[in-house]
C-alpha positions as CSV (number, residue, x, y, z in Angstrom):
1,X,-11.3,13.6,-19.3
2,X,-11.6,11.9,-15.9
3,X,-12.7,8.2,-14.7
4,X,-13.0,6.6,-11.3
5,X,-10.5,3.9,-9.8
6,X,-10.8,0.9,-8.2
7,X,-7.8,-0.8,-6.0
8,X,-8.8,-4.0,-5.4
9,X,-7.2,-6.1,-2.8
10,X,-4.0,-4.7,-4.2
11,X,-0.9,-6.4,-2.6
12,X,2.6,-6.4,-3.1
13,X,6.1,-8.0,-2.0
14,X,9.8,-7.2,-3.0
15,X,11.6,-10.4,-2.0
16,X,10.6,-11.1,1.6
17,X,9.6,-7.6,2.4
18,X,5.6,-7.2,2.0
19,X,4.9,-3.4,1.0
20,X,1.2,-3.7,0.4
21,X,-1.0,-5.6,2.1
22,X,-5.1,-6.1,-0.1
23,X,-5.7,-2.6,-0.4
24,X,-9.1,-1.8,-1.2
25,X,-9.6,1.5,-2.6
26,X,-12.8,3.7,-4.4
27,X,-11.7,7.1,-6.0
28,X,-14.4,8.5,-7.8
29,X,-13.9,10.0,-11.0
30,X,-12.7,13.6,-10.4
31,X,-12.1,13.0,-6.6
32,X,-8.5,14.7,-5.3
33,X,-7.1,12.0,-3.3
34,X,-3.7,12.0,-1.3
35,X,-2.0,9.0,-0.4
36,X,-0.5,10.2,3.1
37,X,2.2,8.2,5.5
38,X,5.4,8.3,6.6
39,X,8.2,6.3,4.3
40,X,8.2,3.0,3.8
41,X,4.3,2.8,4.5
42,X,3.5,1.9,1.0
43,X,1.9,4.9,-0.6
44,X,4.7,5.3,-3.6
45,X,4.5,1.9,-4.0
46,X,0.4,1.9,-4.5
47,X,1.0,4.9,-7.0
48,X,3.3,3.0,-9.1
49,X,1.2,0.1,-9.1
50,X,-1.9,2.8,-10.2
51,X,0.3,3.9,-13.0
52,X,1.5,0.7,-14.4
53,X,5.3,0.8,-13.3
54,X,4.5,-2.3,-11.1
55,X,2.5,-5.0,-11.4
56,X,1.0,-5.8,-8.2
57,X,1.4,-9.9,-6.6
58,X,-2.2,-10.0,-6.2
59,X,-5.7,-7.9,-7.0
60,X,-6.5,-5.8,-9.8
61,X,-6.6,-2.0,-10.7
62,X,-9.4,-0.5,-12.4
63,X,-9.8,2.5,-14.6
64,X,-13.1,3.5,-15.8
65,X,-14.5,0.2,-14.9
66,X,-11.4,-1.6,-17.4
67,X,-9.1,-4.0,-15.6
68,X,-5.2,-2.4,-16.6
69,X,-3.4,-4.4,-14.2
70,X,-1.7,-6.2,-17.2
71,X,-1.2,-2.6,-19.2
72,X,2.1,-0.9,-19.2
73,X,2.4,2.9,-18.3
74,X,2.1,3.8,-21.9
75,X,-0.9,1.8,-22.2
76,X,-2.7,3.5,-19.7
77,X,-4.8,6.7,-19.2
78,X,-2.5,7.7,-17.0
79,X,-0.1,10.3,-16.6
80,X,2.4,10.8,-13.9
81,X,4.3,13.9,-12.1
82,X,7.8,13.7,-10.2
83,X,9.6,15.3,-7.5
84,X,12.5,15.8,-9.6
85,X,10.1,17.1,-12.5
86,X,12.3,15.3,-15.3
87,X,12.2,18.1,-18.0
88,X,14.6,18.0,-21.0
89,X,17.2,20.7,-20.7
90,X,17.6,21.4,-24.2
91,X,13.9,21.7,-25.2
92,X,11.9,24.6,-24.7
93,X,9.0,24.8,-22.8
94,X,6.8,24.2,-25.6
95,X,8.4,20.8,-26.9
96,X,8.5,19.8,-23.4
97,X,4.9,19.9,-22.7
98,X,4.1,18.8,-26.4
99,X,6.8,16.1,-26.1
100,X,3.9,13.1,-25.2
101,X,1.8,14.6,-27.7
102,X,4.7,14.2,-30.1
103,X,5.3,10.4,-29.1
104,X,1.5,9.3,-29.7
105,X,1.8,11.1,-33.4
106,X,0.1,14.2,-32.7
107,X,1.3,16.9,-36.0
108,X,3.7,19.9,-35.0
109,X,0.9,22.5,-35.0
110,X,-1.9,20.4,-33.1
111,X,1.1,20.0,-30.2
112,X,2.0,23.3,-30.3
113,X,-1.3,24.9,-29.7
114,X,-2.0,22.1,-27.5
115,X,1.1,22.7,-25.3
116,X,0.6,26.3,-25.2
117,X,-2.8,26.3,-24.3
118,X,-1.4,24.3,-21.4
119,X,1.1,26.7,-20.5
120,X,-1.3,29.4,-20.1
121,X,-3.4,27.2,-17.9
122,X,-0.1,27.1,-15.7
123,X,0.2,30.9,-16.3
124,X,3.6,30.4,-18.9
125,X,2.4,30.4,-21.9
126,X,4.8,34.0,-22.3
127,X,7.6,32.0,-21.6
128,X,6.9,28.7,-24.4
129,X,10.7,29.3,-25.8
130,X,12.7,29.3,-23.0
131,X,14.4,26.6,-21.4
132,X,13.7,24.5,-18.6
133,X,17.7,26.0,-16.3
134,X,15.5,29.6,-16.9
135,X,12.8,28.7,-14.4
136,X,12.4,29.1,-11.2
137,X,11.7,26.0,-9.4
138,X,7.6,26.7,-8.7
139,X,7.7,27.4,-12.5
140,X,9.6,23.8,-13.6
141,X,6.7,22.4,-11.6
142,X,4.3,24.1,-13.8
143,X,5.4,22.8,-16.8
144,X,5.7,19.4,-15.1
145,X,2.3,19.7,-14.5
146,X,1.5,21.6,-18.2
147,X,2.8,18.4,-19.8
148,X,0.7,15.8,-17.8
149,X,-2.3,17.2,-18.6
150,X,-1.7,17.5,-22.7
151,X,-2.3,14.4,-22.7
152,X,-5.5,14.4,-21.2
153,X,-5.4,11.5,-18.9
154,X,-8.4,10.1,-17.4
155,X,-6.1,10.1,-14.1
156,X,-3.4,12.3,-12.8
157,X,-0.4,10.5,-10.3
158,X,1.9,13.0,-8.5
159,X,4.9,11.3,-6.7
160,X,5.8,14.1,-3.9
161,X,5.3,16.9,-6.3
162,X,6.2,19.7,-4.2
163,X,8.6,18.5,-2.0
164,X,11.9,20.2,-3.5
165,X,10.3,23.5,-2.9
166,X,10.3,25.7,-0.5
167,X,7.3,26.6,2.4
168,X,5.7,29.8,0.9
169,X,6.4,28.0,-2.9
170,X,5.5,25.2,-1.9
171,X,1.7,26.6,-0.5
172,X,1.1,28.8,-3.4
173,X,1.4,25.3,-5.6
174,X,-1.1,23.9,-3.3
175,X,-3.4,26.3,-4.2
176,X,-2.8,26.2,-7.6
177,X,-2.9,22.7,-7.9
178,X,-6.1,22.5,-6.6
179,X,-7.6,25.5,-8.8
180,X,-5.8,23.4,-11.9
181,X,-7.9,20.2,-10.7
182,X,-11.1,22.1,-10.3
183,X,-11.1,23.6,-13.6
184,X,-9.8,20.8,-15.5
185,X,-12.3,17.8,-13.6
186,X,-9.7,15.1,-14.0
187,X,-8.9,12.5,-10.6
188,X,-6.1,13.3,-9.0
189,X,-3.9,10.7,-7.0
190,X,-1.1,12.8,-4.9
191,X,1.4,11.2,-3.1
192,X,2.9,13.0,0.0
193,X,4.1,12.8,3.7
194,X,3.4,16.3,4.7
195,X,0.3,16.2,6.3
196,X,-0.8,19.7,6.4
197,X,0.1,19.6,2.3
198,X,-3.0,16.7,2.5
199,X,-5.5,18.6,4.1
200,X,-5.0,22.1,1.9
201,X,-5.7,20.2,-1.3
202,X,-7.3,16.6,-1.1
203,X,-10.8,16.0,-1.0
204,X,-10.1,12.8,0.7
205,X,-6.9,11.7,2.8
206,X,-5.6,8.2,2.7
207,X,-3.3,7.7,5.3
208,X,-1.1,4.3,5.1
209,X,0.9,2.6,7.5
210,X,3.2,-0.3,6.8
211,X,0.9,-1.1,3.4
212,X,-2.8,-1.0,5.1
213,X,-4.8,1.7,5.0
214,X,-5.8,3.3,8.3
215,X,-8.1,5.5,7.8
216,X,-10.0,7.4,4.7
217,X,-12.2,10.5,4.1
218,X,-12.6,14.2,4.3
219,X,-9.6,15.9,6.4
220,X,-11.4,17.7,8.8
221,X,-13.0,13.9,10.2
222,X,-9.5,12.8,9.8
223,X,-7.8,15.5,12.0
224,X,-11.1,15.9,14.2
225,X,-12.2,12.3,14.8
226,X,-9.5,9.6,13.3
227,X,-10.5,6.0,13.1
228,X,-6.6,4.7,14.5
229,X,-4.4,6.2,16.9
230,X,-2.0,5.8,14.0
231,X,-3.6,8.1,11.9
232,X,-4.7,10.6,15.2
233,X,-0.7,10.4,15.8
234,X,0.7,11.2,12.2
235,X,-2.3,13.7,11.5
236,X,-0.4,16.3,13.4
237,X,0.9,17.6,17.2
238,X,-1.6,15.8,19.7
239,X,-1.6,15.1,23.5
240,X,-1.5,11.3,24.1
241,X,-3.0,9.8,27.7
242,X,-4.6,6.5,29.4
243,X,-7.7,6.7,30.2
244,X,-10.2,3.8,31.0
245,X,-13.4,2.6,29.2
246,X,-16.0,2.2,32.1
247,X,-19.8,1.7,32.2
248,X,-20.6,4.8,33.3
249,X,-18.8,6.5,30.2
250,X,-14.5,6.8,29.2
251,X,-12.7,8.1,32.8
252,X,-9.8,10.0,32.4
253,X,-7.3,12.4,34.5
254,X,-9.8,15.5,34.8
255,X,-12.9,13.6,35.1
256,X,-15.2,10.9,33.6
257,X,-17.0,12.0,29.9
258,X,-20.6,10.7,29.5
259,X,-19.5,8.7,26.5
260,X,-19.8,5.3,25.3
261,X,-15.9,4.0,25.4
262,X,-14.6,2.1,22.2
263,X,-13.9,-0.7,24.4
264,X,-14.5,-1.2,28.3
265,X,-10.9,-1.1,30.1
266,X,-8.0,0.8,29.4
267,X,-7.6,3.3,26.6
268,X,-5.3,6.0,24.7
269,X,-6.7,8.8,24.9
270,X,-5.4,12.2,22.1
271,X,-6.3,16.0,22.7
272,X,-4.9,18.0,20.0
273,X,-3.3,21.3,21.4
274,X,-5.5,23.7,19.9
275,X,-8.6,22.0,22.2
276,X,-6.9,23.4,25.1
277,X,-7.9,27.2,25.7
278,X,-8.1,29.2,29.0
279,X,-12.4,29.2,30.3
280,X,-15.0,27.2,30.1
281,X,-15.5,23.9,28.4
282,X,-17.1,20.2,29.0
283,X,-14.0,18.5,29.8
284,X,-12.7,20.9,32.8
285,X,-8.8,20.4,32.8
286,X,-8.0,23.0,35.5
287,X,-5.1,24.9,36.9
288,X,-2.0,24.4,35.2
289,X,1.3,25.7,35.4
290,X,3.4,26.4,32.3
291,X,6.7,25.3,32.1
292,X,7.7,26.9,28.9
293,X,6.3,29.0,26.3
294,X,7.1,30.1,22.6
295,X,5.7,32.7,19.9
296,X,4.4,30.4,16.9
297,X,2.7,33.4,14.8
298,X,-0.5,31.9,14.2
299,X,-0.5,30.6,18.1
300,X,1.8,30.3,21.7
301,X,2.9,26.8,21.9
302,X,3.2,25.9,25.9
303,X,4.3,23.1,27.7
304,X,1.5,23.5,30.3
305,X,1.2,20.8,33.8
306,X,-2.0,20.5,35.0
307,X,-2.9,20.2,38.8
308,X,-5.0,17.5,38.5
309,X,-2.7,15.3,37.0
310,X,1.3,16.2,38.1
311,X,2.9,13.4,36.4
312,X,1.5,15.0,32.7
313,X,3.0,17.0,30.4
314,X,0.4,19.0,27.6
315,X,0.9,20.8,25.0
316,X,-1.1,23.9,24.3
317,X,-1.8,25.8,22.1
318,X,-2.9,29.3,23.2
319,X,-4.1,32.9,21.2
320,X,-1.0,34.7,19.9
321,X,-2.0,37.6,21.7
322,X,-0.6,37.0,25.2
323,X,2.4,35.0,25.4
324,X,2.4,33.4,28.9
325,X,5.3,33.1,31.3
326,X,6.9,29.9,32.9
327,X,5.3,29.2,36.1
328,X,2.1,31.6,35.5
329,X,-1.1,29.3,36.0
330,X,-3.8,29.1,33.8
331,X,-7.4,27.8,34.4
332,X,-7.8,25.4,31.1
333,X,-10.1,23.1,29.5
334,X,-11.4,21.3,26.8
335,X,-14.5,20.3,24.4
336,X,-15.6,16.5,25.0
337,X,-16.2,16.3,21.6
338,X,-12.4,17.4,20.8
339,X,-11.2,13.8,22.8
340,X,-10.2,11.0,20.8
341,X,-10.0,7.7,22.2
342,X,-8.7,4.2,21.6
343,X,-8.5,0.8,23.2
344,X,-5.0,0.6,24.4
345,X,-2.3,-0.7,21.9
């Protein structure tokens, strides 16, 4: 089963401290959306609210089209996943993923075959007697997950799901989560901080900051062309540098870009590392002199100075092939189309 959601002007205080501030949010029904930001920012907060453990100050939240703001979690066709994955120790697999089944009635054999046909959607179905303290920690997430879905909510909530596990774990559960919510169709709300985590799964980013949302949609238009310099700042590494909006275009340290400027005087302007590369390119940063660089696997991360602009620090980040050395000079530059920019905060 699956529906679509609708936050609307969702807002929320504890005591003086204001958390959310009229979120207005469209999911559509079997969408993958993560709630990304750094703590405090809200996101937890608007998943709680989603799954009925709050009730918000003001708005409403809608399921399907029904208003459940008033509904309690049991009341709702929701189902929730936590970090600490909050399995009983002495059940086996099988009750545990059965164990919501049990509570809405469901007879011994229905649950059982239920659960298990959950568990081999999770690939344990060979392990439905053994206890939770017999898993690795990849495979308690599983069954987390195993016993959310056997209930067949219309909407799946996971609170920082996979942040107890470990890198390469924790990507192979990316994957899987996202084959999981493929086959199964359901709408999935995932809570997390770790950006790259948001852009190997979600369909759509969300990315909060002190209880507004600044920005929403696919992840490559978030990392390639944010709508804040919040969100261009806490979507990953990026070079941050004025610049001024001008009539002729946006001017900055290498040259001015035939470009309309968000706003006419000064600006922010972000380059994310990877734009920088050694050759040709629109935006011509020129000879630079790296200070230091360091093998990355994927890339060489170097602190790089360019001529034209002394006082500036870049980062870059360059093939893996050829690590450079301090001091060597390297003739760089950049794609327009790779420069963010922003009216000056």
């Amino acid at each position: 089963m699956t529906a679509s959601v609708t936050l609307d002007r969702i807002g929320h205080s504890f005591g003086s401290f204001r958390a959310l501030q009229s979120i207005e949010l469209e999911i559509a029904a079997g969408e993958y959306v993560t709630l990304l930001g750094p703590s405090g920012c809200g996101k937890t907060t608007l998943l709680s609210i989603l799954g009925g453990f709050l009730t918000p100050d003001q708005g409403r939240v809608l399921i399907g089209g029904r208003d459940v703001t008033a509904l309690p979690a049991a009341r709702r066709p929701t189902a929730t996943t936590f970090q600490d994955y909050a399995l009983f120790p002495h059940m086996s697999l099988r009750d545990n993923v059965g164990f919501g089944l049990r509570m809405a009635g469901v007879p011994r054999r229905e649950r059982h075959a239920r659960a298990e046909e959950k568990l081999d959607m999770v690939g344990l179905k060979h392990a439905a007697a053994a206890r939770p303290h017999e898993l690795s920690g990849g495979q308690r997430q599983r069954v987390a997950l195993a016993r959310a879905l056997a209930v067949e909510p219309d909407v799946l909530l996971l609170d920082e799901p996979l942040g107890a596990l470990d890198l390469k774990l924790r990507r192979a559960m990316q994957d899987e989560l996202k084959s999981i919510q493929r086959r199964v169709g359901t709408t999935f709300v995932h809570v997390t901080h770790d950006q790259e985590e948001a852009m190997a799964i979600a369909d759509r980013i969300v990315v909060m900051n002190a209880g507004r949302i600044e920005d929403a949609g696919p992840p490559a238009r978030i990392y390639r062309h944010p709508a804040s310099l919040f969100a261009a700042e806490f979507m990953g590494e990026t070079n941050r540098f004025a610049g001024e909006g001008r009539g002729d275009g946006i001017a900055t340290p290498f040259g001015v870009i035939d470009r309309q400027p968000p706003a006419h005087g000064p600006l922010t302007l972000c380059l994310r590392p990877e734009a920088l590369r050694p050759g040709a390119g629109s935006l011509r940063i020129g000879p630079s002199r790296v200070l230091d660089a360091a093998f990355f696997g994927t890339h060489c991360r170097a602190h790089v100075r360019p001529d034209a602009a002394p006082d500036l620090t870049l980062v870059a980040h360059l093939p893996p092939t050829d690590l450079p050395e301090p001091g060597q000079m390297l003739d760089l530059a950049a794609v327009t189309d790779d420069l963010a920019a922003f009216p000056a905060e």
